[in-house]
N, C-alpha and C positions, 0 to 999 in steps of 0.2 A: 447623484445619490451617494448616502456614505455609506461604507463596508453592510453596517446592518440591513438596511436595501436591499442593497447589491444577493449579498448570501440570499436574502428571500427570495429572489429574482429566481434565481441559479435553483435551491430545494423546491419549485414549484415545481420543476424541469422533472418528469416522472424518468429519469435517464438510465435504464437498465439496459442489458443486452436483450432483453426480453421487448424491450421499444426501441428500434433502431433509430424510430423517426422521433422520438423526444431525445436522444442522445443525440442526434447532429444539429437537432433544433437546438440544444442549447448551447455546443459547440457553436455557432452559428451566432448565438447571440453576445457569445463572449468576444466575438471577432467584431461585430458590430457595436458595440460598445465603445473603441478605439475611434470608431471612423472617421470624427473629426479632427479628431489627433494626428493624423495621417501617419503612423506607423508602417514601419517596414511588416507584412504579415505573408509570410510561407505556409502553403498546406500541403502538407502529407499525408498518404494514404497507404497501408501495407493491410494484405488480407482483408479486403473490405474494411480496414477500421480507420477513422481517422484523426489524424492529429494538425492541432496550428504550435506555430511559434511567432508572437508577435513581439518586435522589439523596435528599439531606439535607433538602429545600425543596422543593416544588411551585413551580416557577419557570420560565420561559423563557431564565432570562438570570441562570444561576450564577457564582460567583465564579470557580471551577477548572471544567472540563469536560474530565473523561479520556475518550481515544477510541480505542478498538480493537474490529478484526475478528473473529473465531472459523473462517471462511471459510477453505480450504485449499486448495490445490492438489493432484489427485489423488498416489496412490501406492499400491505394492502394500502391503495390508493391516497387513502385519510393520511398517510404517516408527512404522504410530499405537497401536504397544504402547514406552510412554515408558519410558527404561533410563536408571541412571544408573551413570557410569565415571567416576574423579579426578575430582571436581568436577563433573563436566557433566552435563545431563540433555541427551538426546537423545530426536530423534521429531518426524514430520512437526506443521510449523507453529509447532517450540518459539519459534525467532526470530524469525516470520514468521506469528503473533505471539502465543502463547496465555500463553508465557510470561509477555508484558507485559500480556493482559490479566490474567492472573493478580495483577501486582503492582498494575495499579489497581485491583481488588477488593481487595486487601487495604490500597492508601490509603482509598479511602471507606471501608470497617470500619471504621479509625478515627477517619475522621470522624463517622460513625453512633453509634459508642460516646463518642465527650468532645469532638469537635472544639466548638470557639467558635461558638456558634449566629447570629453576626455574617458569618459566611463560609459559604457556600452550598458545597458541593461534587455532583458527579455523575458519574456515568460511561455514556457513551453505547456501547452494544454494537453490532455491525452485520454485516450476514450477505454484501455484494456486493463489499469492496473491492477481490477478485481480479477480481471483470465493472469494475472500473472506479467504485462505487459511486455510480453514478447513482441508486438507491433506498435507498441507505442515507444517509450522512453527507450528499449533496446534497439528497437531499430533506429531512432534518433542519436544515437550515440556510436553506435556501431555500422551502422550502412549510409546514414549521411552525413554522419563524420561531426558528431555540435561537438566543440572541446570549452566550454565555458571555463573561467579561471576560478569560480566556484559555484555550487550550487546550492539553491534555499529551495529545501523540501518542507514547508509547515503539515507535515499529515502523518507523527506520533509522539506521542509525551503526553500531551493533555494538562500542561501544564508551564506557562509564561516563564517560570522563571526556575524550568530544565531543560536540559538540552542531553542528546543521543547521544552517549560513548561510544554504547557497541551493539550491535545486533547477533542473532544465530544464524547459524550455517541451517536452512533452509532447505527439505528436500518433499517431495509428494510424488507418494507411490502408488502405483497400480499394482493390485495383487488379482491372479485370476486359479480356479479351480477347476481342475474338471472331478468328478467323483462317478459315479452310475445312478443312473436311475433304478428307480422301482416302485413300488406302491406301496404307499403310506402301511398300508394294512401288514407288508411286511417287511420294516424298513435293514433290519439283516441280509435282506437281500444287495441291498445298494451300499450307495458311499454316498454320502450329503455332505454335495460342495461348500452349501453354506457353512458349516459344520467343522470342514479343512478351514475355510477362512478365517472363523471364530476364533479354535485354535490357536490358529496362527499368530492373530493379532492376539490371544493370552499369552502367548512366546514372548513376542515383542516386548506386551507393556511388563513384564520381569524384566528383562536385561537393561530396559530405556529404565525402571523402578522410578515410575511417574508416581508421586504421592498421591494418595485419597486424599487428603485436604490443603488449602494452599499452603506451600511452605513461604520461611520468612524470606528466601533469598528465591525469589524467583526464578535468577536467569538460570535455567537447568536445562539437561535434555527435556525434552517430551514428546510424547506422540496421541493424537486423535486420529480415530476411527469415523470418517466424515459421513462415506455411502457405502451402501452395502447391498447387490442386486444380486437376484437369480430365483430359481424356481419357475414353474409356471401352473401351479396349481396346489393346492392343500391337501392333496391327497396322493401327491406324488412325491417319492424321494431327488429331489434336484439334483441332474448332473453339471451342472454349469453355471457359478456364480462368479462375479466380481467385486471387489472390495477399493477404496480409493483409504489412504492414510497420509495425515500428516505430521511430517517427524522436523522439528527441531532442535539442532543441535547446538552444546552452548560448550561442550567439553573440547572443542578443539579437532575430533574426528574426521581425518580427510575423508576425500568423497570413496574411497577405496574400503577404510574403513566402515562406511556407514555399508557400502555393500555386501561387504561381509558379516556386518551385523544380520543385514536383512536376510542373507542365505542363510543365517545359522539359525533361523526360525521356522522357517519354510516347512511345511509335514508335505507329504510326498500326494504328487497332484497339482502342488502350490504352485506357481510362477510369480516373479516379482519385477517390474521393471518401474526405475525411476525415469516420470515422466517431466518433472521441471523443479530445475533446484535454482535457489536464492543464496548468492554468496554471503558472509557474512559481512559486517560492515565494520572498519574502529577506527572511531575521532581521531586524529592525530592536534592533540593538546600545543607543541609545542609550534605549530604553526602560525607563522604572523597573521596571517588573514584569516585564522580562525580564531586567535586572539583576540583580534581587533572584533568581531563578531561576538564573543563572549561580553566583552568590555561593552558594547551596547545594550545586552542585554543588563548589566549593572547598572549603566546608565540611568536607563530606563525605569527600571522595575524599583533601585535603589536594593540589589538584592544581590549575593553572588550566584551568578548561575549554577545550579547542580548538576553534576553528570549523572548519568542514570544508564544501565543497561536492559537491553528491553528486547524481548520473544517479536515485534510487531515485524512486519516487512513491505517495505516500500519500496520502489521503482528509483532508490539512491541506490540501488546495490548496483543498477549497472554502470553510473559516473561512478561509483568506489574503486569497479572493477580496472576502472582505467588510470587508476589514481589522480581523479579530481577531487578535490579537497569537499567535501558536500555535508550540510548543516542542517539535520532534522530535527525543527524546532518550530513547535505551535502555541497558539492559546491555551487558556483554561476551557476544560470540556470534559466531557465522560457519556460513556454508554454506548460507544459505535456500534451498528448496524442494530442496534436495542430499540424498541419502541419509545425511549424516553431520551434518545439520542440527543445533546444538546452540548453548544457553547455558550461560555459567557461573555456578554457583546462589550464588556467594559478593554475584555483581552482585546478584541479585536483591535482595538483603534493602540494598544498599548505595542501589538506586534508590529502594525504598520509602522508607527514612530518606530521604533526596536531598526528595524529593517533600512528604511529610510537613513537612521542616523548612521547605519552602518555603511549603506550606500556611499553618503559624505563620506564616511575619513575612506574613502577609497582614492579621493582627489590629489 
């Protein structure tokens, strides 16, 4: 089947955390896909979640290592029956990202069938990078030790012919309240936890000075306000709520810094702890083997690649953090986790070639 296929295959997959058993199903089906190929296939498993890596070589430490998710974000049922309209395939996760894993399954194929048995290739599948992939891609990197000589991340840009400069410094906070109860009827009596929270995060978005409308330079700080819990009735003033925020940083702000930010918002009540931060990420341009991966991309596209810096965050931050050289770059697409979420399937086959040709000048 070619990439187009294949991705329908994969968006049928209703693969949330919310369905444990269509996420391994399709996990499952991506391993089986290989199996006449007879590929080297490793499975891992951390926190109940799991992960494969199937490659060309029994190795820790392959030439290329492609790395995508399967993991989705919920949606009513209709979204993961995959449709195609002018060019597009649509259906929850096409961009975000089955699509792309679709196309590294279809670069290792050809590695599997004639690639240069001098160049190692692999592709790492992972089941948590919507939780943040603390069991997937970090434990891959850090507890069993993958040192690949680079990595092909296709899942942000949204666009063939740009490639990732740089990312933000990534953090997501838990803020919790205690205030007093009382009753609505006389709420002078209490403290409304919700209320400290509220607050708090109007603290915040001053100092973060996140624009009302999009600005022209995107990469800035920001912060959203995601979840927001407590109370337990409408006629009570709430002593006890919770608040979840996410704040990216693009100003350069150590991780010290950002804590002091967040204590100097805080109204009295508040509590704040950073629950999972994403390093930030930056291309390194003068790199041969990221050249050489650029240069495919002209190749290819007939176009020079543009660099771009971009709020998105991907499971490269933990190859970054090791300094593996690692290349985030997809198809044309737009609208992730959106009801109209779609790629365009001409990209497809234009990234595999992209990829593939990069593969070569690796010999």
């Amino acid at each position: 089947m070619d990439a187009k296929e294949l991705a329908a295959q994969l968006i049928s997959f209703e693969s949330t955390h919310e369905n444990v058993a269509a996420l391994h199903a399709c996990l499952d089906f991506c391993v089986d896909y290989f199996k006449d190929l007879k590929p080297v296939v490793k499975q891992y498993e951390c926190n109940g979640l799991r992960s494969v890596v199937i490659g060309t070589h029994d190795t820790l430490e392959p030439t290329v290592l492609l790395l995508g998710h399967i993991d989705t974000v919920p949606g009513n049922s209709a979204l993961f029956i995959p449709r195609i309209e002018n060019g597009r395939l649509y259906g929850r996760g096409t961009l975000d990202m089955k699509a792309f894993v679709a196309t590294s399954m279809k670069v290792l194929e050809s590695s599997l069938k004639g690639g240069d048995k001098n160049v190692s290739v692999a592709i790492a599948i992972v089941t948590d990078e919507e939780l943040g992939g603390t069991y997937g891609a970090r434990h891959l990197v850090e507890e069993v030790g993958y040192k690949p000589s680079i990595v092909l991340i296709p899942d942000d840009g949204e666009n063939i012919a740009t490639d990732i400069e740089a990312t933000k410094h990534i953090f997501q906070v838990k803020f919790e309240a205690k205030g007093k109860e009382a009753h609505a009827n006389r709420p002078w009596d209490g403290i409304n936890a919700i209320e400290l929270l509220y607050k708090t995060f109007e603290n915040l978005k001053k100092i973060i000075n996140v624009p009302e409308i999009e600005p022209k330079d995107r990469f800035i700080d920001t912060c959203s306000l995601g979840i927001i819990k407590g109370g337990v009735a409408s006629n009570e003033v709430p002593e006890h709520a919770m608040m979840l925020v996410d704040l990216r940083i693009a100003s350069g702000k150590s991780r010290r810094e950002v804590e002091e930010l967040i204590d100097s918002c805080l109204l009295g009540g508040v509590t704040a702890a950073i629950t999972l931060e994403g390093l930030p990420t930056k291309l390194d341009v003068e790199s041969p083997v990221i050249r050489k991966y650029l240069s495919s991309i002209e190749t290819v596209t007939n176009q020079s690649p543009k660099l771009i810096k971009t709020g998105g965050a991907t499971d490269a931050r933990y190859f970054s953090a090791k300094n593996i050289p690692t290349i985030v770059h997809q198809g044309n697409g737009h609208g992730a986790q959106a009801s109209d979420e779609h790629v365009e399937i001409e990209s497809l086959e234009k990234l595999i070639e992209i990829q593939n040709h990069f593969i070569d000048s690796l010999v």
